[in-house]
ZAKOLFI-747870 format. One record per residue (C-alpha): residue in three letters; x, z, y. Coordinates in steps of 0.5 Angstrom, whole numbers, padded with zeros to 4 digits, always signed. Layout:
BEGIN
AlaXZY ...
This chain:
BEGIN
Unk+0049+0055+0029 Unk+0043+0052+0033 Unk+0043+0044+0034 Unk+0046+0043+0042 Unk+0041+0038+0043 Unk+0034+0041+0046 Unk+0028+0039+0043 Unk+0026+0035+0050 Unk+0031+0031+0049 Unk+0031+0028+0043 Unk+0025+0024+0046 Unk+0031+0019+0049 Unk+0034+0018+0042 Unk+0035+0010+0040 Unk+0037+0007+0035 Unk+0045+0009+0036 Unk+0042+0016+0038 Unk+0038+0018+0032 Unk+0045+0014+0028 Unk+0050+0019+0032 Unk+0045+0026+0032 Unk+0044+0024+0024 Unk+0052+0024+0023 Unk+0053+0030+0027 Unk+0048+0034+0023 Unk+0052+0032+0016 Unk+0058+0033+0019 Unk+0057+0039+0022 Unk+0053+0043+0016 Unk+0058+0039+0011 Unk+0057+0044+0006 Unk+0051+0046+0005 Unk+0050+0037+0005 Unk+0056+0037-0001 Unk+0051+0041-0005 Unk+0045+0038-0004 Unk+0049+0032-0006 Unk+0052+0034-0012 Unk+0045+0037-0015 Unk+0041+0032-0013 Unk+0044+0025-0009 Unk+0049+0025-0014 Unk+0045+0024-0021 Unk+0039+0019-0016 Unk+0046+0014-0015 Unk+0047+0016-0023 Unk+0041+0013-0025 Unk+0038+0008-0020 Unk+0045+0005-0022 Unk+0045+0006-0029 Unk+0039+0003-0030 Unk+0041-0003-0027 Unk+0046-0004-0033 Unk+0043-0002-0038 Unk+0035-0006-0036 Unk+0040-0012-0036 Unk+0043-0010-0043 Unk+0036-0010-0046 Unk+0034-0016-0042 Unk+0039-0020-0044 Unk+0038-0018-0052 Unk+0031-0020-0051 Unk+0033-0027-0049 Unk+0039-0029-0054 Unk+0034-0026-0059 Unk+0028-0031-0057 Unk+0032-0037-0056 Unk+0034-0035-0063 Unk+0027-0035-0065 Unk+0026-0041-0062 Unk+0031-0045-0067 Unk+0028-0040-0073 Unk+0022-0044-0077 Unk+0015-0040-0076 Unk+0013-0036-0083 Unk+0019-0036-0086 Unk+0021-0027-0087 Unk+0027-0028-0083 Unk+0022-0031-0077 Unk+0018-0025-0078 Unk+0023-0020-0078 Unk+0026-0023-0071 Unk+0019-0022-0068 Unk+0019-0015-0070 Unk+0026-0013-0066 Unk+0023-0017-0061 Unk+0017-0013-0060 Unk+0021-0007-0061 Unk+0027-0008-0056 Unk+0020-0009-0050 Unk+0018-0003-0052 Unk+0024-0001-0051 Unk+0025-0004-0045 Unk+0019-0002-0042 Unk+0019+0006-0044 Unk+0026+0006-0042 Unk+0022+0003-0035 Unk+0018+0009-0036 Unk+0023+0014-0037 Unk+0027+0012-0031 Unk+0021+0012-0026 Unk+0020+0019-0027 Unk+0027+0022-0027 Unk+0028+0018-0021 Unk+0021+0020-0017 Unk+0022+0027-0019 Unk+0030+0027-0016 Unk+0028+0023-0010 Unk+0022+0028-0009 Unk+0027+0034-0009 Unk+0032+0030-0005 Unk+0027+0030+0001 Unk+0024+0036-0001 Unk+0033+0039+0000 Unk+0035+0035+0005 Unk+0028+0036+0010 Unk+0028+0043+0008 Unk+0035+0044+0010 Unk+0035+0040+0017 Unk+0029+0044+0020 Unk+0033+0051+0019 Unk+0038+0048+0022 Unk+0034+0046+0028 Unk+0032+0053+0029 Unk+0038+0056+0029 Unk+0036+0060+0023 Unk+0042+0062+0017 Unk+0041+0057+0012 Unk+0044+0058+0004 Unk+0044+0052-0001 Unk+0041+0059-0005 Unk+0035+0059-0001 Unk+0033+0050+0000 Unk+0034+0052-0009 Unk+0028+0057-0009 Unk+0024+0053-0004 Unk+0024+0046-0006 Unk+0021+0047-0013 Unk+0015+0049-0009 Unk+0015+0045-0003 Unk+0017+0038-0008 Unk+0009+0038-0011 Unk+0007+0037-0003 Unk+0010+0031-0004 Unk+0008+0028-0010 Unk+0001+0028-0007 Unk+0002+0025-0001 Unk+0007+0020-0005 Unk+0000+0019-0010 Unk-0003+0017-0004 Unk+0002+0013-0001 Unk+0003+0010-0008 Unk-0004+0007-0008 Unk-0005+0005-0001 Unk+0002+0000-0003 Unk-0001-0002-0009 Unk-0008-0004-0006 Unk-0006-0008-0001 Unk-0001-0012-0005 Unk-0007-0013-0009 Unk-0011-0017-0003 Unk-0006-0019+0000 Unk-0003-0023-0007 Unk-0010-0026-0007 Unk-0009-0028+0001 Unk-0001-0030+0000 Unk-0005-0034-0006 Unk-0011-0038-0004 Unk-0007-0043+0002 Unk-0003-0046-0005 Unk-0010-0045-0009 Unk-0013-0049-0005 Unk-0008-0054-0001 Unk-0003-0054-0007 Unk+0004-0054-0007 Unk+0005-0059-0001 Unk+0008-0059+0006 Unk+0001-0056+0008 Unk+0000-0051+0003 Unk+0007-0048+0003 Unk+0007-0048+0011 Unk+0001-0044+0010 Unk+0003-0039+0005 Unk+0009-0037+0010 Unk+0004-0036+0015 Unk+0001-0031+0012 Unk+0008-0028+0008 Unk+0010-0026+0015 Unk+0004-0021+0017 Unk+0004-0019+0010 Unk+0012-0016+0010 Unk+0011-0012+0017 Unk+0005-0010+0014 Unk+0009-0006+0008 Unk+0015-0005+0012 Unk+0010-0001+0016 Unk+0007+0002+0011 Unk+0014+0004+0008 Unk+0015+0007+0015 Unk+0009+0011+0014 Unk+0010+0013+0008 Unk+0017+0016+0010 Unk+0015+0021+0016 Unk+0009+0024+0012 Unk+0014+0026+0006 Unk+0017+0029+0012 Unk+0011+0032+0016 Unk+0009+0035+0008 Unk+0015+0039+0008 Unk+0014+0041+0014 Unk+0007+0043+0017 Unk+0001+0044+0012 Unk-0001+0037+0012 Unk+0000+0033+0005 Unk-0003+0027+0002 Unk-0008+0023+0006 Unk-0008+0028+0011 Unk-0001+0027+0012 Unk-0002+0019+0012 Unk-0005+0020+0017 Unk-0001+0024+0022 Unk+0005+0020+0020 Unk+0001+0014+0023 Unk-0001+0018+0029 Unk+0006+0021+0030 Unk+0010+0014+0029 Unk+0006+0011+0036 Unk+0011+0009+0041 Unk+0018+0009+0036 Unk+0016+0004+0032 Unk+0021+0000+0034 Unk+0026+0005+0033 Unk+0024+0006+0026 Unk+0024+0000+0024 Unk+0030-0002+0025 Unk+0033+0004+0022 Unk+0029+0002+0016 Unk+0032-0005+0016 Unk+0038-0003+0017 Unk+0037+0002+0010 Unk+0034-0003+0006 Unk+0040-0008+0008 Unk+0044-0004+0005 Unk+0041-0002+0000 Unk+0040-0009-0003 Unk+0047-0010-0002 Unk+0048-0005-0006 Unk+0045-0007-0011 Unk+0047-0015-0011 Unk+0054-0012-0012 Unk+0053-0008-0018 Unk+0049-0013-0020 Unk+0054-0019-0020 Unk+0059-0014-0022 Unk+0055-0013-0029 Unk+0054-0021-0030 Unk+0061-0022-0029 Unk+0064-0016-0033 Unk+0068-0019-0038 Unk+0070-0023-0033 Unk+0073-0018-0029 Unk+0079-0015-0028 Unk+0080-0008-0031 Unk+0080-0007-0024 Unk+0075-0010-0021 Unk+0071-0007-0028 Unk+0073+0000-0025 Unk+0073-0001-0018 Unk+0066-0004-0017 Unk+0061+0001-0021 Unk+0065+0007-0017 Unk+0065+0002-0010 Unk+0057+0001-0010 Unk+0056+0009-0013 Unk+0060+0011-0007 Unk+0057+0007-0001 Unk+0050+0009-0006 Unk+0050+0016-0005 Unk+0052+0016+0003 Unk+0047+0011+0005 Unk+0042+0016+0001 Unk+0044+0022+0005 Unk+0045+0019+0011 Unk+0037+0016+0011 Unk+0034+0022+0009 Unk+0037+0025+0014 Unk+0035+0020+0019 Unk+0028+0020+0018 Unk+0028+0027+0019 Unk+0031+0027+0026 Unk+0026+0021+0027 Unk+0021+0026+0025 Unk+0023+0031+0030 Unk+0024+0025+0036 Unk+0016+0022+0034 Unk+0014+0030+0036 Unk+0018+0031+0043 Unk+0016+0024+0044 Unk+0009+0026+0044 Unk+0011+0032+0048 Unk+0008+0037+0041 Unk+0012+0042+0043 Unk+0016+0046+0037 Unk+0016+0054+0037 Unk+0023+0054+0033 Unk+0022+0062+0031 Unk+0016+0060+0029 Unk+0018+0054+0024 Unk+0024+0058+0022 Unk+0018+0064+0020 Unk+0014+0059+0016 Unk+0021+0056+0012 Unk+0021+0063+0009 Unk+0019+0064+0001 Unk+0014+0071+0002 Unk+0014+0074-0005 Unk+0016+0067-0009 Unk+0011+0063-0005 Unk+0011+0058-0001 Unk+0008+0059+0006 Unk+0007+0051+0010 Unk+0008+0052+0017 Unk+0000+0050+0020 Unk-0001+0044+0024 Unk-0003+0050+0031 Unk+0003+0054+0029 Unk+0007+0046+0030 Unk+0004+0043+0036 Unk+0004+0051+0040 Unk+0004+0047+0046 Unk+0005+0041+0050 Unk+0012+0040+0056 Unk+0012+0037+0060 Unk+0017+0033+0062 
């Protein structure tokens, strides 16, 4: 089964069109998505969830216990001791961190990797099985993860100059109505320049699955790509970080207050907030895939479907990328 929409057409799609295109795609190949899910979407809610709980656990630990200290006189056995265990439940915490961050990168790049993979087929009308997004992923998944150590690094120097912006107008004015009044005005650049960063980062993920662009290269398409449907990305993305952060606030809440909960408000919270989680998380891998396919048609970057759905297949166990002159073929006219 092809998708109903040309590829001329998806140009057109806003907001609401890109919300209804994505849940049509769901609904319509809800079997091959309930897999992907299972495998994958399922074990990221998992664990992003858990890992809330059990840092708050930890967290909470530390702090009963150097309260405790506190109130313990220094250079006595039983102070010493207290130290140790405090020092030891950081490292806990921190290779807890550790161990999280890389089970949930390694679960999201797969994710992508399935759900991109498997919406590309769909749009070429080519027959997809759960089977055939298992015996590519692996391989399409380690493109990602270059462009993601590229996308991680841009993040991460610019949180550096813009720290030292955001913190020079209090360095220098202080905590005062002025300097305050400045670090607002810098704040606010700051948080569209990450979100569009963000957005950038999420259209290359999808442009490493699908052509042969990965990593910086891949940047740098996605930021060519992005061009005149800003505005529509942007308030996708608002709008999954919303709930996402809802989602969180939630749980979090559900946490604190646990023993002060209802049995079945205890119960009823974790699997309400692991519901809406794994949704949202399809839903918004399955959005930034169709915004891909809108930026192309946007851009009048013709895609050959036969072509692409060549590209998808796995030759002799490798993964072939679908080349950058096999993407845009031609350009229509509309």
């Amino acid at each position: 089964m092809m998708m109903d929409r040309e590829q001329e057409e998806l140009q057109f799609l806003g907001f609401f069109g890109i919300v209804k295109e994505s849940l049509k795609i769901i609904y319509s190949w809800r079997k091959i998505f309930a897999q992907i899910t299972l495998s994958f979407i399922f074990p990221l809610s998992f664990i992003f969830l858990a890992h809330i709980q059990i840092s708050q656990l930890l967290f909470a630990n530390i702090l009963n216990n150097e309260d405790t200290l506190n109130y313990t006189q220094a250079g006595t056995p039983g102070y010493d001791k207290l130290s140790d265990v405090i020092s030891s439940e950081w490292v806990a915490l921190w290779l807890f961190k550790a161990a999280y961050f890389t089970f949930f990168l390694i679960l999201s790049l797969l994710s992508t990797s399935a759900v991109v993979y498997t919406i590309a087929c769909i749009y070429t009308g080519k027959e997809i099985s759960f089977k055939k997004v298992i015996s590519v992923v692996p391989k399409v998944w380690k493109r990602l993860f270059v462009t993601f150590l590229w996308s991680f690094a841009i993040v991460f120097v610019y949180n550096i100059v813009s720290g030292m912006l955001l913190l020079l107008p209090v360095a220098v004015l202080g905590f005062g109505m002025l300097g305050i009044s400045v670090f607002v005005v810098v704040l606010v650049p700051y948080l569209a320049g990450l979100v569009y960063i963000s957005l950038v980062w999420q259209l290359a993920s999808v442009v490493s699955v699908l052509e042969d662009d990965y990593g910086i290269k891949a940047m740098k398409k996605s930021k060519a790509l992005i061009k005149g449907k800003t505005g529509v990305a942007v308030a996708m993305f608002l709008v999954l970080v919303v709930c996402f952060i809802g989602i969180q606030v939630v749980f979090e809440i559900g946490v604190l207050f646990y023993w002060s909960m209802s049995v079945e408000m205890r119960i009823g919270i974790p699997i309400l907030c692991f519901l809406i989680l794994f949704m949202v998380v399809l839903f918004g891998l399955v959005a930034q895939t169709v915004i891909y396919f809108v930026c192309k048609s946007y851009h009048h970057e013709n895609i050959d479907k036969s072509c692409l759905a060549d590209h998808r297949e796995v030759y002799l166990g490798e993964y072939v990328p679908l080349k950058a002159k096999d993407v845009q073929l031609e350009q229509f006219h509309v």
